[in-house]
MIZA-939040 format. One line per field, with one value per residue (C-alpha): residue in one letter; z, y, x. Coordinates in pm, 1 decimal, decimal comma. Layout:
// residues N
resn <- a:...
Z <- Z:...
Y <- Y:...
X <- X:...
***
This chain:
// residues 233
resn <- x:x:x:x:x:x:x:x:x:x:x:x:x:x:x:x:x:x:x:x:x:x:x:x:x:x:x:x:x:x:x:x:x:x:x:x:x:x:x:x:x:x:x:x:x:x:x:x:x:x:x:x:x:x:x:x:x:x:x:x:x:x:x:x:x:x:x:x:x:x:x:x:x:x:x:x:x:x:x:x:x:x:x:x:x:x:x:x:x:x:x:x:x:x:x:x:x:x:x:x:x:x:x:x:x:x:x:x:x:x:x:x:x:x:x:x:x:x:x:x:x:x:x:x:x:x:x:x:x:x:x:x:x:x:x:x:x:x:x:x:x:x:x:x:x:x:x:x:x:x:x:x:x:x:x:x:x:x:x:x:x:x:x:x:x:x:x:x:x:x:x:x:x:x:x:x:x:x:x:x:x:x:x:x:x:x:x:x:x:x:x:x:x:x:x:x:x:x:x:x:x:x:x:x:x:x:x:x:x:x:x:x:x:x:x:x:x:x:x:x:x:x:x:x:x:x:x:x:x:x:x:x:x
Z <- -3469,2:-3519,5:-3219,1:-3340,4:-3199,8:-3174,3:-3409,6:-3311,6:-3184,4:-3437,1:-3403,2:-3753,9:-3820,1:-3736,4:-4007,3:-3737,0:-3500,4:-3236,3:-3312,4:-3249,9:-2938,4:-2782,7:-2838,2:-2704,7:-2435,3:-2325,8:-2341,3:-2099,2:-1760,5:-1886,0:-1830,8:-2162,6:-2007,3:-2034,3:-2324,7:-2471,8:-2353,5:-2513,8:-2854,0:-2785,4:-2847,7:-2640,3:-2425,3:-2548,1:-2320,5:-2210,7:-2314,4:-2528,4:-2762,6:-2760,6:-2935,5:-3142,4:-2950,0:-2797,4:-3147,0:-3304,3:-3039,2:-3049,1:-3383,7:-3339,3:-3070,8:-3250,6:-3601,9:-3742,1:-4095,4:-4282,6:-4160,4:-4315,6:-4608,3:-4677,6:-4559,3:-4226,3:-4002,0:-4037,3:-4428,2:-4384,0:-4093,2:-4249,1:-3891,9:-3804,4:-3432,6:-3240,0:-2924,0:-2662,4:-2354,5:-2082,5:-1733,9:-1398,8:-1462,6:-1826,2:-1920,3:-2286,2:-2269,3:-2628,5:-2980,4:-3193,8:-3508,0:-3770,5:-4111,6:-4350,0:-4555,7:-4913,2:-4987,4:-5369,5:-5611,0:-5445,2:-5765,8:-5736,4:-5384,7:-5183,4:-4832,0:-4975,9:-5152,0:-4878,7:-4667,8:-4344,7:-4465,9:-4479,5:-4158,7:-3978,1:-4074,9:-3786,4:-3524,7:-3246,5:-3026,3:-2711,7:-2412,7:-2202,6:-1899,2:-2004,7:-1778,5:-1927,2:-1571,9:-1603,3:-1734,8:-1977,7:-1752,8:-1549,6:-1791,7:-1868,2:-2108,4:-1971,0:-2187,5:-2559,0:-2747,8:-3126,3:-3271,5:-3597,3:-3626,6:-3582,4:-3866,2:-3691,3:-3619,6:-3971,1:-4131,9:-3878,8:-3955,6:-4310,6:-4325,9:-4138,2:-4371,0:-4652,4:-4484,3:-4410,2:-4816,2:-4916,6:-4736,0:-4869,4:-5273,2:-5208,3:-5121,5:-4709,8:-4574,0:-4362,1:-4229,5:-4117,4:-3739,5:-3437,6:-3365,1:-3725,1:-3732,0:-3446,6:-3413,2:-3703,0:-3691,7:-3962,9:-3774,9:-3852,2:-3885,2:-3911,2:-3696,2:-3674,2:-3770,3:-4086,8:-4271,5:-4554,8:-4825,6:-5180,8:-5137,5:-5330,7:-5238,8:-5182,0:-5604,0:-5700,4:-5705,5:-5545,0:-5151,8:-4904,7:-4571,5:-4312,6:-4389,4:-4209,3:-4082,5:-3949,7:-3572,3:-3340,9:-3104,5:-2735,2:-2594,0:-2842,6:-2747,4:-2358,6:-2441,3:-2633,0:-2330,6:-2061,1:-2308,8:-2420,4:-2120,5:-1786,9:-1836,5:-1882,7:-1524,8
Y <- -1201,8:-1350,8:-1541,0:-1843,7:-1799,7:-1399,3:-1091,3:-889,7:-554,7:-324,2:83,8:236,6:457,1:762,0:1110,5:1379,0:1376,6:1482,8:1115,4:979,0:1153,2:1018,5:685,7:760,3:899,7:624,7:347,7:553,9:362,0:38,4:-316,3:-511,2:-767,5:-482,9:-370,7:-759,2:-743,6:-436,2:-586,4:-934,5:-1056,5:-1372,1:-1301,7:-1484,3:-1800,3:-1624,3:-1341,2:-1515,7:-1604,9:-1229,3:-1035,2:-765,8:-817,8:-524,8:-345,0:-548,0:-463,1:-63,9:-80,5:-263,5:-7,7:272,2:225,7:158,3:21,0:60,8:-284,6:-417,4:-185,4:104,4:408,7:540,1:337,9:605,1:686,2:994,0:1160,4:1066,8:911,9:639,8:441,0:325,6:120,3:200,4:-4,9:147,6:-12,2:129,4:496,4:558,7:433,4:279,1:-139,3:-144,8:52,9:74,1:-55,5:148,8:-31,1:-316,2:-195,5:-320,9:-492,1:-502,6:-290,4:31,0:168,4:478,9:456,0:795,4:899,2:1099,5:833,2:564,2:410,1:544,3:916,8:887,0:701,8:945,0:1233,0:1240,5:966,2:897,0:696,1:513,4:392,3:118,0:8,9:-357,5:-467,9:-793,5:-986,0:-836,9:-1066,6:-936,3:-840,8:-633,9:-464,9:-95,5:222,9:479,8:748,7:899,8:1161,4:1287,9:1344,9:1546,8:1595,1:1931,5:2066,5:1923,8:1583,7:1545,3:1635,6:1392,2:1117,2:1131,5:1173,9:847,4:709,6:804,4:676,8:332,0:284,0:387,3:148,0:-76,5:36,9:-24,4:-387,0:-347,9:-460,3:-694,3:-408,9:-211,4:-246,2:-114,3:198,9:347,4:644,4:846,2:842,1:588,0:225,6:-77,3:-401,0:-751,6:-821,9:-1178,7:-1386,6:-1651,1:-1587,3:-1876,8:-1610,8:-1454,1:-1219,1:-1087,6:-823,1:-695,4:-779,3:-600,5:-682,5:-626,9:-1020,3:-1117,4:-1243,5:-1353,3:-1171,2:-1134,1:-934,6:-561,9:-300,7:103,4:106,5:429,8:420,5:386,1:703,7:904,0:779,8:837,5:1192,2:1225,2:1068,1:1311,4:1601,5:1471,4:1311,5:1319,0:1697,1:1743,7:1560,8
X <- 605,4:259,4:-21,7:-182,3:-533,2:-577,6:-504,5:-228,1:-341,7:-159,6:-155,3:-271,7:29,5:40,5:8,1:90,3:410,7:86,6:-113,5:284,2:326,3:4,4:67,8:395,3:281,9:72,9:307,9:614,9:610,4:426,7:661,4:743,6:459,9:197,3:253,1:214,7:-118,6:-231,2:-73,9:-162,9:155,6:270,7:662,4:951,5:1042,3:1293,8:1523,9:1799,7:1473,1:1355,9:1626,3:1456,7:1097,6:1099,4:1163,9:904,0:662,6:723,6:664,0:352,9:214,9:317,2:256,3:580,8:570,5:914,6:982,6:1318,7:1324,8:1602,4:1347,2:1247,2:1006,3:738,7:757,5:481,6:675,8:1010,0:1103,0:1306,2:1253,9:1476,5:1476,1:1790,2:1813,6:1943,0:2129,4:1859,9:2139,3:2019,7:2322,7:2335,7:2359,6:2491,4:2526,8:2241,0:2239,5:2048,8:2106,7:2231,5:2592,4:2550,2:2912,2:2827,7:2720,6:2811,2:3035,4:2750,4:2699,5:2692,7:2624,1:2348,0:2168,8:2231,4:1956,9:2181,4:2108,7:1734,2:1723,4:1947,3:1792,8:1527,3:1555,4:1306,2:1451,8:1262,1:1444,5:1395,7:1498,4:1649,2:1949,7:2048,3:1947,3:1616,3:1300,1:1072,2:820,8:1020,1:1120,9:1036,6:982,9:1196,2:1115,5:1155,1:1313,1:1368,8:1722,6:1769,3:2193,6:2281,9:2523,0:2860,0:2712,7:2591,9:2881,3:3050,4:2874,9:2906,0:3266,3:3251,3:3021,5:3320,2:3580,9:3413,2:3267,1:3649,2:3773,2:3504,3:3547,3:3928,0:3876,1:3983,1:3687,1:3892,3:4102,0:3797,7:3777,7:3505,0:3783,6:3684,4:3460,4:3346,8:2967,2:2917,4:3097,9:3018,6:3049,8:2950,7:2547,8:2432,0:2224,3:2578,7:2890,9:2877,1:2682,7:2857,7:2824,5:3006,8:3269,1:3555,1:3864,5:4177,0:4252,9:3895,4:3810,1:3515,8:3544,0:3324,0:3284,3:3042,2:2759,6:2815,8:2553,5:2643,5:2579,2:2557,2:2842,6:2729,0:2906,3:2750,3:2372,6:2478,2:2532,0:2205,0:2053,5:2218,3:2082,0:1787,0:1605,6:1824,6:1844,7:1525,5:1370,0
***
């Protein structure tokens, strides 16, 4: 995202979760179009050219600076963000994707060393209001809230971390479908679906496939929602 006559407006990030809240704080209620302003970022035309923009502009506002590498958006507070848009009922419009799945090279590859356990770890996750008939400028910040899994939920997710990478180190990549794993799922990530990637196949030759990324499955956000921010109005 860049302007060609002015500097973008970018928040130093933050060292304290209290800096983070602030800024937080002062961007709940503003439209997409506002927000622009204060970052001096120009709109997309139109919303089939502005996937990610709102991500890219949170992260401008609010000091993200992780960008597309394996650790959390806000190495010092060892936070990730993450932007969930929500129909006008706080209900989730979509799962959330949270990271790339490496298809190669993964002979040593654990949950524990993966970039999906240091992003998961401690989530902050900002919702907007973003019904897909809804222009940019009409669009909203709904509200915030941090996740940190509790004990079940962690142990949840990385059992279906392990069952998607044995799948994957067993060469069924093809076989692994949106109905596997129950918080986690690893479906296709690529800007078009000509994009593809290395993998090993089901008798350890090399295939291509389309790359893959772990996404948070929508019912499991709309209960962090109900718990995290409806609740609490």
């Amino acid at each position: 995202m860049s302007t060609t006559k002015n500097k973008i407006n970018r928040t130093k990030s933050p060292e304290t979760f209290e800096e983070l809240i602030n800024s937080l704080n002062s961007i709940v209620g503003k439209t997409i179009s506002e927000l622009a302003k204060i970052a001096n970022v120009p709109l997309p035309i139109s919303t089939t050219h502005g996937k990610g923009f709102t991500g890219e502009l949170l992260e401008i506002l609010l000091g993200a600076t992780a960008e597309n590498r394996p650790i959390p958006d806000f190495p010092n507070l060892g936070l990730e963000l993450k932007t969930l848009p929500v129909d006008k009922n706080l209900v989730p419009l979509e799962s959330t994707f949270f990271c790339h799945a490496p298809l190669t090279g993964i002979r040593h590859l654990t949950f524990e060393n993966s970039a999906l356990y240091s992003k998961i770890k401690r989530v902050l996750f900002v919702v907007v209001t973003a019904q897909r008939d809804m222009d940019f400028e009409d669009r909203v910040i709904a509200g915030y809230f941090f996740f940190t899994p509790n004990e079940a939920q962690f142990n949840q997710i990385k059992s279906d971390y392990d069952e998607l990478y044995e799948m994957i180190k067993t060469g069924h990549v093809e076989s692994i479908n949106a109905r596997i794993g129950q918080i986690m799922q690893l479906r296709p990530k690529c800007a078009n679906g000509k994009a593809l990637t290395d993998c090993i196949g089901i008798d350890g030759e090399i295939i291509k496939t389309r790359p893959r990324g772990f996404y948070m499955r929508r019912s499991f956000t709309k209960e962090l929602i109900e718990k995290e921010l409806m609740a609490k109005k």
